[in-house]
C-alpha positions in Angstrom: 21.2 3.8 7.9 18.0 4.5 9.6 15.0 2.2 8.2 13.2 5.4 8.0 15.7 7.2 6.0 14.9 4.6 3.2 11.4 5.8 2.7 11.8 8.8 0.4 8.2 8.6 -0.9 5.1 9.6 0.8 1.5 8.3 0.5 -2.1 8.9 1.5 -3.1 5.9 2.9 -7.5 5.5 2.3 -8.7 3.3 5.1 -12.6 2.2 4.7 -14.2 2.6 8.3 -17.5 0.7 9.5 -19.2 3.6 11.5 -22.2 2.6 14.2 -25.0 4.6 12.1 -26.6 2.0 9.6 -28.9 2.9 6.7 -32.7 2.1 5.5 -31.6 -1.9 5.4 -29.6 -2.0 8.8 -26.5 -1.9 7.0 -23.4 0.0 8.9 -22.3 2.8 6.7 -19.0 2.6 5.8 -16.9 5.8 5.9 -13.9 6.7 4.1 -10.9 7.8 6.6 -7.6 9.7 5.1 -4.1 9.4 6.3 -1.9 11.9 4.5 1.9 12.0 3.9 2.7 8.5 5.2 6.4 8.4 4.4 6.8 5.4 2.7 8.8 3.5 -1.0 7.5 2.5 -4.3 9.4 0.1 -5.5 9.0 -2.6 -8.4 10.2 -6.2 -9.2 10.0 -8.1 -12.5 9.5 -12.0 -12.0 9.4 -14.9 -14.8 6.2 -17.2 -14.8 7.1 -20.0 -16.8 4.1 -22.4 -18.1 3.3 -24.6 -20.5 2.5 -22.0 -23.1 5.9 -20.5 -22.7 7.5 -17.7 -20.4 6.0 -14.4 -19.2 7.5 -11.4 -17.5 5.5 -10.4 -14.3 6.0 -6.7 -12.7 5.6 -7.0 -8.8 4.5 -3.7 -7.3 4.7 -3.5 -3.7 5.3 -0.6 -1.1 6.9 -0.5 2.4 6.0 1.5 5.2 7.5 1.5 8.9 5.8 -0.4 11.6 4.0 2.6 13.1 2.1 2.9 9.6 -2.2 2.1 9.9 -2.3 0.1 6.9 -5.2 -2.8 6.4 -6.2 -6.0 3.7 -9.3 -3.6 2.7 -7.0 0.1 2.0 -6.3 1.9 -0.9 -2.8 4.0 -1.8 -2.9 7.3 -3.7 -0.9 10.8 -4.4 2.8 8.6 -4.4 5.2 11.3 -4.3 8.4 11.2 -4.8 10.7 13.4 -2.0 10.7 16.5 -4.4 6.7 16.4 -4.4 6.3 14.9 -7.7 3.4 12.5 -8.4 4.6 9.3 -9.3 1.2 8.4 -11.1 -2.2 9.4 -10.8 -4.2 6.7 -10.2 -4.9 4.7 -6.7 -3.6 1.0 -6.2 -5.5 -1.3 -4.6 -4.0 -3.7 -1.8 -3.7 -8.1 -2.7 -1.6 -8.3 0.5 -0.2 -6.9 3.3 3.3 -8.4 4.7 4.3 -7.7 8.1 7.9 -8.3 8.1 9.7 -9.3 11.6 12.6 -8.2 13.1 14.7 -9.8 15.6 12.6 -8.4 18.7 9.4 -6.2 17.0 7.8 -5.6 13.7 10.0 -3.8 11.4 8.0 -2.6 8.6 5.4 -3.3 6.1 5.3 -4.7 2.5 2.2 -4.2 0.9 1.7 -5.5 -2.3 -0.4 -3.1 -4.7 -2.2 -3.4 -7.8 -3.5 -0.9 -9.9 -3.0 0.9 -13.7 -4.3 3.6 -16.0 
């Protein structure tokens, strides 16, 4: 099976953009660019965080994309859809991470971990 085949979501990936025009304070405007229907998974993972007060549960939320996908430290996720066009939530995550995961030759995809909520 295809790694590609395993993404059954899509995204829109919201890069931010430092454009050359600046403003009053010589600033660069930043600019907000949108990448729509990047095929990509939502996925979860519970971990245990065990301290001195006692243990927690922990949900992970990450995503993966394939190693052709623009994705950056500073970008935002919204519209998760699952493959029938449903919206998983309606709210955007927010990147902590972004994972580059290797192959044998070449990059083979992305993990990028997301946080985010209602």
């Amino acid at each position: 099976m295809a790694f590609d085949d395993f993404l059954v979501h899509t995204c829109t990936i919201v890069l931010t953009r430092s454009g050359e025009e600046v403003d009053e304070w010589n600033r660069p405007i930043q600019t907000k660019v949108k990448i729509e229907n990047v095929p990509c998974r939502f996925a979860t993972k519970e971990k245990s965080l065990i301290s001195e007060a006692g243990t927690s549960k922990v949900t992970e939320m990450y995503l993966l994309f394939g190693p052709d996908a623009q994705v950056s430290n500073d970008m935002e996720i919204a519209n998760v859809r699952d493959d029938s066009g449903g919206l998983l939530f309606d709210y955007a995550l927010k990147t902590i991470s972004v994972a580059p995961k290797i192959g044998m030759r070449s990059r083979h995809h992305y993990k990028v971990y997301v946080e985010g909520g209602a």
